[in-house]
Each structure stands twice: as C-alpha cells, then as structure tokens.
C-alpha positions in Angstrom: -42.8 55.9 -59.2 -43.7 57.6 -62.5 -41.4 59.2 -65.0 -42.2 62.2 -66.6 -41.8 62.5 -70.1 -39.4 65.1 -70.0 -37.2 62.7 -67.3 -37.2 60.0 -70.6 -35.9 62.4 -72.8 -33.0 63.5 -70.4 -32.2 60.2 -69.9 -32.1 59.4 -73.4 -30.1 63.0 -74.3 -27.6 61.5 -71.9 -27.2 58.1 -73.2 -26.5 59.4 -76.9 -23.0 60.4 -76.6 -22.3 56.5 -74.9 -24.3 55.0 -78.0 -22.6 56.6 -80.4 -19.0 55.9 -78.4 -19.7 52.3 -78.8 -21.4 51.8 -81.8 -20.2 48.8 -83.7 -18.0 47.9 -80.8 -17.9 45.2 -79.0 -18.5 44.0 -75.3 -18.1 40.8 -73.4 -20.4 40.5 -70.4 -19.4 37.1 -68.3 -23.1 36.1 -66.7 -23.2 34.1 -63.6 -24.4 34.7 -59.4 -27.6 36.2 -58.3 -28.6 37.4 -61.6 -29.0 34.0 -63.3 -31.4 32.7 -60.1 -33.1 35.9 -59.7 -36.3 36.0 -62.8 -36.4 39.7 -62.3 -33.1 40.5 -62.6 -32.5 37.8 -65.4 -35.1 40.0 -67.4 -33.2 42.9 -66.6 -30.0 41.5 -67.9 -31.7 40.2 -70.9 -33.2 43.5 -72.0 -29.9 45.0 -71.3 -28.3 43.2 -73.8 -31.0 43.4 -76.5 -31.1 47.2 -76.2 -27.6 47.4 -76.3 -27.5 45.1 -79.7 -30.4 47.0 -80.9 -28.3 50.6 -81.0 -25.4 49.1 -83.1 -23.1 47.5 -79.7 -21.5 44.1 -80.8 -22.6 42.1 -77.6 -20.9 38.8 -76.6 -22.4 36.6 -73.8 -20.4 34.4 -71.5 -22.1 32.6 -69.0 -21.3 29.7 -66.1 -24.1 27.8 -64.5 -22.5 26.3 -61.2 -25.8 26.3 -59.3 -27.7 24.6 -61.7 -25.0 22.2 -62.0 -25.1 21.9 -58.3 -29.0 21.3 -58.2 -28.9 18.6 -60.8 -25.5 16.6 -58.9 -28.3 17.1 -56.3 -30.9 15.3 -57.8 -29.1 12.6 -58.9 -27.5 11.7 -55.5 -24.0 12.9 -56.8 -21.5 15.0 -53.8 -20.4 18.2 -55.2 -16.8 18.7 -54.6 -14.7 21.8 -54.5 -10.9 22.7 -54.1 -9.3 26.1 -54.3 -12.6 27.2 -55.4 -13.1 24.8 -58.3 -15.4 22.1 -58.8 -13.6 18.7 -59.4 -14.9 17.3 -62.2 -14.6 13.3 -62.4 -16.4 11.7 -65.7 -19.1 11.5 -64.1 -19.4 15.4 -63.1 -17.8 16.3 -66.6 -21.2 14.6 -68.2 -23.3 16.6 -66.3 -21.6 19.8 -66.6 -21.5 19.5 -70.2 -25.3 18.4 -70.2 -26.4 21.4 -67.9 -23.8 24.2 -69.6 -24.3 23.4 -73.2 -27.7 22.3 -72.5 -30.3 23.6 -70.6 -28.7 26.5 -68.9 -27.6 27.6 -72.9 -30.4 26.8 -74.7 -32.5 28.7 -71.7 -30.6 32.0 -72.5 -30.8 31.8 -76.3 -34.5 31.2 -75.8 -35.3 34.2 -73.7 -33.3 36.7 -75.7 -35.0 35.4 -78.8 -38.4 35.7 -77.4 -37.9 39.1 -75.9 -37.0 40.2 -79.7 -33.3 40.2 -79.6 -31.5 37.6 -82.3 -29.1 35.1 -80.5 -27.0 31.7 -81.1 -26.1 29.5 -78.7 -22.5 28.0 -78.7 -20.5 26.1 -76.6 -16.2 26.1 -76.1 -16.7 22.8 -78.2 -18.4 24.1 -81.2 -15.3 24.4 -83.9 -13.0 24.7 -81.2 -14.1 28.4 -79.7 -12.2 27.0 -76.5 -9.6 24.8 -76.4 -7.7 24.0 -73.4 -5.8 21.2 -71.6 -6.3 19.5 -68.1 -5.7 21.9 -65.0 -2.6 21.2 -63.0 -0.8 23.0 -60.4 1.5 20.3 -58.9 -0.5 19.2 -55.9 -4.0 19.0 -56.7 -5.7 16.9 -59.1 -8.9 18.8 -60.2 -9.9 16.1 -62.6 -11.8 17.5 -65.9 -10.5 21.2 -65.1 -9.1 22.8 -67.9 -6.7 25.9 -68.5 -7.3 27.4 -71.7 -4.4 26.8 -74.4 -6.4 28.7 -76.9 -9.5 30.5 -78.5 -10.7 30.2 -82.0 -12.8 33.4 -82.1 -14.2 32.7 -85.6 -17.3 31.6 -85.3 -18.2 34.5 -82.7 -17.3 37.3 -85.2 -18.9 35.4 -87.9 -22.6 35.8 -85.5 -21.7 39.0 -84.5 -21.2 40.2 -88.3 -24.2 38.9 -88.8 -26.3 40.3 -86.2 -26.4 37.9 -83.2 -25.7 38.1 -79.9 -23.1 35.0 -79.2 -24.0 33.0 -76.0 -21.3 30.8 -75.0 -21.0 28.1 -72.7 -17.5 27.8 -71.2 -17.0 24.0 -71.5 -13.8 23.1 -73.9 -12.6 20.6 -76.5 -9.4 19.0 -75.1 -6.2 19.6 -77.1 -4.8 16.7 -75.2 -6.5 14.1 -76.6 -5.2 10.5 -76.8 -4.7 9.3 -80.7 -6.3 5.6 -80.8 -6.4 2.9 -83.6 -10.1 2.0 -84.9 -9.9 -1.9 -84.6 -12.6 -2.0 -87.2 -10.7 -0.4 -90.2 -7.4 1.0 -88.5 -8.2 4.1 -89.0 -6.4 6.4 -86.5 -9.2 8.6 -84.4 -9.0 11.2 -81.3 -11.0 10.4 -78.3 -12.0 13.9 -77.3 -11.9 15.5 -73.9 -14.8 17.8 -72.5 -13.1 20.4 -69.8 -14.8 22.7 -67.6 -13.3 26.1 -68.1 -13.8 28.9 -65.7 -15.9 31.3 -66.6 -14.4 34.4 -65.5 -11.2 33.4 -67.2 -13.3 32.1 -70.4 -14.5 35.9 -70.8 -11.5 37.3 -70.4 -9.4 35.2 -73.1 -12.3 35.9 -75.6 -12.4 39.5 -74.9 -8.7 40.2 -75.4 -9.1 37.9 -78.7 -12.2 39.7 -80.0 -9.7 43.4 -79.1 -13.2 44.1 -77.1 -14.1 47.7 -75.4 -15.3 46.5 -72.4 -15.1 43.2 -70.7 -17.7 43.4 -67.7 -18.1 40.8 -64.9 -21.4 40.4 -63.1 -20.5 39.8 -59.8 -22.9 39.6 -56.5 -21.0 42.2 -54.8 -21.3 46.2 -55.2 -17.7 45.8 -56.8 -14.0 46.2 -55.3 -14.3 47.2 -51.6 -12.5 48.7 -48.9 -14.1 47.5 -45.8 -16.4 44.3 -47.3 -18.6 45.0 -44.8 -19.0 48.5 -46.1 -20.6 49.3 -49.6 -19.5 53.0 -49.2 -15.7 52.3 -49.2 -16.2 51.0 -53.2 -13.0 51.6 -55.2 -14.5 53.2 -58.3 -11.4 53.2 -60.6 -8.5 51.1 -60.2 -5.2 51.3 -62.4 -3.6 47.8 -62.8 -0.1 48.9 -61.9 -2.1 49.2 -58.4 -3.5 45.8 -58.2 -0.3 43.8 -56.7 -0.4 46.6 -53.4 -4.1 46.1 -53.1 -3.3 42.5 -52.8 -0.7 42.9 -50.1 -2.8 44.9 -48.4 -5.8 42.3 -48.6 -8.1 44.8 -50.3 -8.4 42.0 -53.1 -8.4 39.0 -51.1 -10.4 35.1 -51.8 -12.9 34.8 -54.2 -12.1 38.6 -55.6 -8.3 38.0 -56.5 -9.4 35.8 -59.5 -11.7 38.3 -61.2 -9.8 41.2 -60.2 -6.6 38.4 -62.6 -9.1 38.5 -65.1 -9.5 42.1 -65.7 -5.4 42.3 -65.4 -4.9 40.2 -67.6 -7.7 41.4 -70.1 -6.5 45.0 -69.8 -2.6 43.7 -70.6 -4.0 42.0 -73.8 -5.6 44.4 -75.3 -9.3 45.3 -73.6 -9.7 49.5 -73.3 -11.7 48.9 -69.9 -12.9 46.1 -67.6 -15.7 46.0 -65.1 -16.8 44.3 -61.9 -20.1 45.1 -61.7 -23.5 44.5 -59.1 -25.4 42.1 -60.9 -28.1 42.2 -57.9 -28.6 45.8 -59.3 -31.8 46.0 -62.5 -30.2 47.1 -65.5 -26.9 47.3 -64.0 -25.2 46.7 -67.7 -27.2 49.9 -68.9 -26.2 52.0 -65.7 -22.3 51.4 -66.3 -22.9 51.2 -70.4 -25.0 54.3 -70.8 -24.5 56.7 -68.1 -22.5 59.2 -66.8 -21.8 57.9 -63.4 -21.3 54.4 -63.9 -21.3 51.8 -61.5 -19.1 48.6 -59.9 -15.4 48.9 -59.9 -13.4 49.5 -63.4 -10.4 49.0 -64.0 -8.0 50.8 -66.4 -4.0 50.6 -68.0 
C-alpha cells in the first residue's frame, strides 16, 4: 500500500510533540522472543532504535538470547534444563551462555545497528562490573550459575550514552561471591571470578530504575496483558500498580506473565515514569508505543 505524501507529513506532525517529550531522555528496551528470530522484525527493531537515538532519545538495549543458547547446547550434544522457568546453568552451560550472550548474539546486534547507521557499544554485566550479582537461591532448588542481582554499576552506560551510543548489554554478571585464593607462585591473594546468568527481564528493570529512565519497555510475544489469553480484544491497556496484587488473585497475571508484569512493579516503585509490555511480533512496535498517540501493549503506571 502506498503513502501519500501528505499521510508522511501527518504522521510526522503527530510524532513531534512525543520527540520533543523525550528528547534527551532515556529508554530501556529489554529485547528477546519472536523479534530476535524473526530477520524482518529484527530490522524493524533495529531501525526503531536508531531513529529514536537519531531525534535526541537516550536509548539503552538489553537483550537475552535463550534460543540461541538452546541451539548451540544443541549442537554440542548438551540437555537443556529448566526449573521454575530458568535455565540451570552448570559450568558447563555457564561457558556457553557467556560465549553465546557476550558473544555472538552481542556482537550480532552491535554490528547491525552500526551498519544500518546508528552508533553502538557492546557490553556485557561483566564489563567494570555493570551487573553484579550473587548465586540464585530460594531454599529448595539449586539453579546452579543463576544469579540475583546485588547491584548495578551504571557508569559505563551513561558514559556511552553521553557520548552518543546506543549501550547493548548482555545480561550475564560478575559474581560478588567470589572465593579469595592464595597464588602458590608468589602468594599473592587473587579472586576467582564467577560468570552468572542474570535474567533479562529483571536485568532491564534494575538498570532502568538506576539510569531514573522514562520508559522501561519489554518486548514480549504476546499483544500485552490480557483478559481472556485466548482473546486479543480483552487487552488491558493501562494498568496502575496498586492493581496488580488483585489481577494476580484473579489469575489475570498468571505463569510466565507474573514475572514481567514484577518487573514493571518494581521499575515503576524505583523510580521509572512508565513501563511497557509490548508485541514484539508487531513492525515498529517501539515507534507505535514511542511516537504515537494511541500506543500499544499494556503500560503500566504509579
């Protein structure tokens, strides 16, 4: 279908006041799902966050990589394991998840926004500490290299950011409970570090409410908060936080939501003016809920 020229110049009347709203501040968009496998919507989400850099909007990337880790544990003959919805992570699975995260899947994303004429840096939760955490424990189940965050050291992603890059973060994290050691060789005490695998959902959140971010916006591969799952119409398109515990007893946020739906809780409580659970099936999704007035997904608000 074929846009007028007139249609381009509504559309960009209406995105003006949202530019200007958000100029020089700052977003976290937590990457992961459909829109990481799919090449056409990967573009979309690329170009999303170029444009949005390109018109003044501090942009911070945070992205998983579970299926890629999963096709690589694949192709070296190695089970994939989950419990309570997290991959346990032996030393052998910590290797690979560090190799594929800080890698490939990393190095992939830096690449593509830099060739498509946006200006990124690749980090990982290791790189001067931007994620620290210790090992994951609930009292029953032992999750192996799982970590829970202890803390973020946001430097280094203001310092890109004040510089003009969009920071693209892989949520693996230096341990903070590392084991002290004596070097036989000249008795030097050393730390033998610990790689974790962080969530990623909960790694966007943490840096959002540390960077005092506007927006914190998951892509998800659902419309957003629903009803009736089975129904797209019965999305919830604004949900205050003092409502979330109810929605929960009333299994409206049930499995695999009730951890994002904790995330934007608990991003709203520190500090974050609005959180999103957005379709990342959806082209330009970012744009739609950015630069728009109708929006899209589920937000939540204080």
């Amino acid at each position: 279908m074929l846009i007028s020229n007139l249609d381009k110049a509504k559309v960009l009347i209406q995105a003006l006041p949202y530019i200007q709203k958000y100029n020089k501040k700052t977003i976290v968009v937590k990457y992961g799902g459909n829109a990481m496998l799919n090449e056409k919507l990967k573009e979309a989400v690329i170009s999303d966050l170029i444009l949005l850099s390109l018109v003044g909007i501090n942009v911070v990337l945070v992205h998983g990589g579970g299926s890629e880790i999963t096709d690589m544990m694949k192709k070296l003959n190695i089970e994939t394991k989950f419990i309570n919805g997290l991959r346990y992570t032996d030393e052998e699975t910590i290797d690979i998840v560090q190799m594929v995260l800080a890698g490939k899947t990393n190095k992939d994303l830096v690449n593509l926004i830099s060739l498509n004429g946006g200006n990124a840096i690749g980090l990982s939760g290791i790189d001067s500490g931007v994620i620290k955490a210790k090992k994951l424990s609930d009292g029953e189940n032992d999750y192996g290299y799982v970590g829970e965050i202890t803390d973020i050291n946001i430097k280094p992603v203001i310092d890109l950011l004040n510089n003009g890059y969009i920071p693209v973060i892989a949520t693996i994290a230096q341990g903070t409970d590392d084991k002290t050691v004596e070097n036989p060789i000249d008795s030097i005490d050393i730390k033998r570090g610990r790689v974790y695998n962080i969530n990623a959902d909960t790694a966007a959140a943490e840096i959002a409410v540390k960077l005092k971010a506007e927006k914190l916006i998951l892509l998800t591969d659902v419309k957003g908060l629903m009803v009736d799952l089975k129904d797209e119409d019965t999305l919830i398109p604004v949900v205050k936080i003092s409502e979330v515990d109810n929605l929960k007893k009333n299994g409206i946020i049930s499995g695999g939501m009730i951890p994002k739906v904790d995330c934007c809780v608990t991003s709203i409580k520190g500090g974050v003016n609005r959180t999103h659970i957005i379709d990342g099936r959806i082209q330009h999704s970012i744009l739609i809920e950015m630069l728009s007035d109708e929006g899209i997904g589920t937000m939540f608000i204080k």
